[in-house]
C-alpha positions as CSV (number, residue, x, y, z in Angstrom):
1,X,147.7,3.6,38.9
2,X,145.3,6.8,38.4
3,X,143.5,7.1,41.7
4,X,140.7,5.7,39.8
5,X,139.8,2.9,42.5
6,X,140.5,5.1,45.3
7,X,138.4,8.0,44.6
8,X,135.7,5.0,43.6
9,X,136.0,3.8,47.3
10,X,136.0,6.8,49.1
11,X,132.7,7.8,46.9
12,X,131.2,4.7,47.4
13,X,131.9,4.7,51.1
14,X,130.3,8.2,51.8
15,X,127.2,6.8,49.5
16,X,127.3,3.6,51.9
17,X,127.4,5.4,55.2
18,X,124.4,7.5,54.1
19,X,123.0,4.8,53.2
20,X,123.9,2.6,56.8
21,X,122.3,5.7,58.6
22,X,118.9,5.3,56.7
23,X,118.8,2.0,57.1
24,X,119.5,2.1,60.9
25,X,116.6,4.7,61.2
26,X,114.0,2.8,59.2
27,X,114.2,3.7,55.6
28,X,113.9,0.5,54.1
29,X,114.8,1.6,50.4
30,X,118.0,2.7,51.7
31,X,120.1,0.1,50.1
32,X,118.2,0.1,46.6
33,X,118.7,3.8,46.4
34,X,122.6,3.0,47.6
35,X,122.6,1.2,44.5
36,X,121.1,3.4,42.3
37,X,123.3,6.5,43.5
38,X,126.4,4.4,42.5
39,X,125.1,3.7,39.8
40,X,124.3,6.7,38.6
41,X,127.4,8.6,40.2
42,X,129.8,6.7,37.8
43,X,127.6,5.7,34.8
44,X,129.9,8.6,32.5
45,X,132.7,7.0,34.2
46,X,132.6,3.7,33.2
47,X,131.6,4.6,29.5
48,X,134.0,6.2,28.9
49,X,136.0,3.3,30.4
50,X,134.4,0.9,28.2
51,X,135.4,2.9,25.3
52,X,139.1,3.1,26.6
53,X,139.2,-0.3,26.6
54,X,137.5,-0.8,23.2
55,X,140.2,1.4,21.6
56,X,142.9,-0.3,23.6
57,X,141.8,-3.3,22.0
58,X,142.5,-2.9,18.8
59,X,146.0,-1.8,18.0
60,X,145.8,0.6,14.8
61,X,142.9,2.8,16.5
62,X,144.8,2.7,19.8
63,X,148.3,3.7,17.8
64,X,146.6,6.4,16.1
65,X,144.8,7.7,19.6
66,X,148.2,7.1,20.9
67,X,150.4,9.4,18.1
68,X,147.3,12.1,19.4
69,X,148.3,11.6,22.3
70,X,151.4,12.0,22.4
71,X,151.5,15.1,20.1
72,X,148.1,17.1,21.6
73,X,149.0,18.0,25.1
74,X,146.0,19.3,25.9
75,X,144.1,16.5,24.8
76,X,146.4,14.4,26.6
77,X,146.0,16.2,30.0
78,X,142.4,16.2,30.0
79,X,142.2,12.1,29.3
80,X,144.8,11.4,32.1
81,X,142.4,14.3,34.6
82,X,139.1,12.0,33.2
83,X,141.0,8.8,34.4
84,X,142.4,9.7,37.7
85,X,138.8,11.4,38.4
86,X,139.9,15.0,38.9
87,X,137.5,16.4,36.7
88,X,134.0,14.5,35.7
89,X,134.3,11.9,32.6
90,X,131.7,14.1,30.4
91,X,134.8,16.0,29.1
92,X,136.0,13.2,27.4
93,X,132.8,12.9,25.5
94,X,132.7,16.4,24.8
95,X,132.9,16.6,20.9
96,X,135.9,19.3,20.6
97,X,138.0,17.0,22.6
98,X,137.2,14.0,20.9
99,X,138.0,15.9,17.4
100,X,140.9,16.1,19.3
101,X,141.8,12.9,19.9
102,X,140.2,11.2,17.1
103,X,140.9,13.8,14.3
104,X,143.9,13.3,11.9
């Protein structure tokens, strides 16, 4: 729906053929460090996904973020760049916009 697998894939892929071509040479840690790039690559990401879904699971924080939402354009545009991975997932942990979102 946002592009959020796909850009996951093609990352990953990139990361993997790296990885293929140490491996094919010798490098034996190839694989480990494979996973650790990954890893680290989308840690911010999937936060801030865990907290999407935290809020989405409970109604009256997720109507509240919602009514923000839907009146803060700004705030709205930089959740839906975070999710479709257009710009990196530490904005939505930067403080001003989660006043933003959070804030009465």
């Amino acid at each position: 729906f946002t592009g959020e697998g796909l850009h996951r894939a093609l990352v990953s892929a990139e990361l993997a053929a790296v990885a293929i071509d140490s491996l094919l040479r010798g490098d034996r840690g190839a694989l480990r460090r494979y996973d650790r790039d990954m890893a680290a690559r989308f840690a911010t990401k999937d936060f801030v996904s865990r907290v999407v879904q935290a809020v989405v699971a409970q109604p009256p924080l997720f109507e509240h973020v919602a009514r923000r939402l839907a009146r803060r354009a700004g705030v709205r545009e930089t959740m839906g760049l975070v999710m479709g991975d257009l710009v990196p997932a530490s904005r939505a942990l930067d403080p001003r916009f989660l006043a933003g979102l959070f804030a009465p």
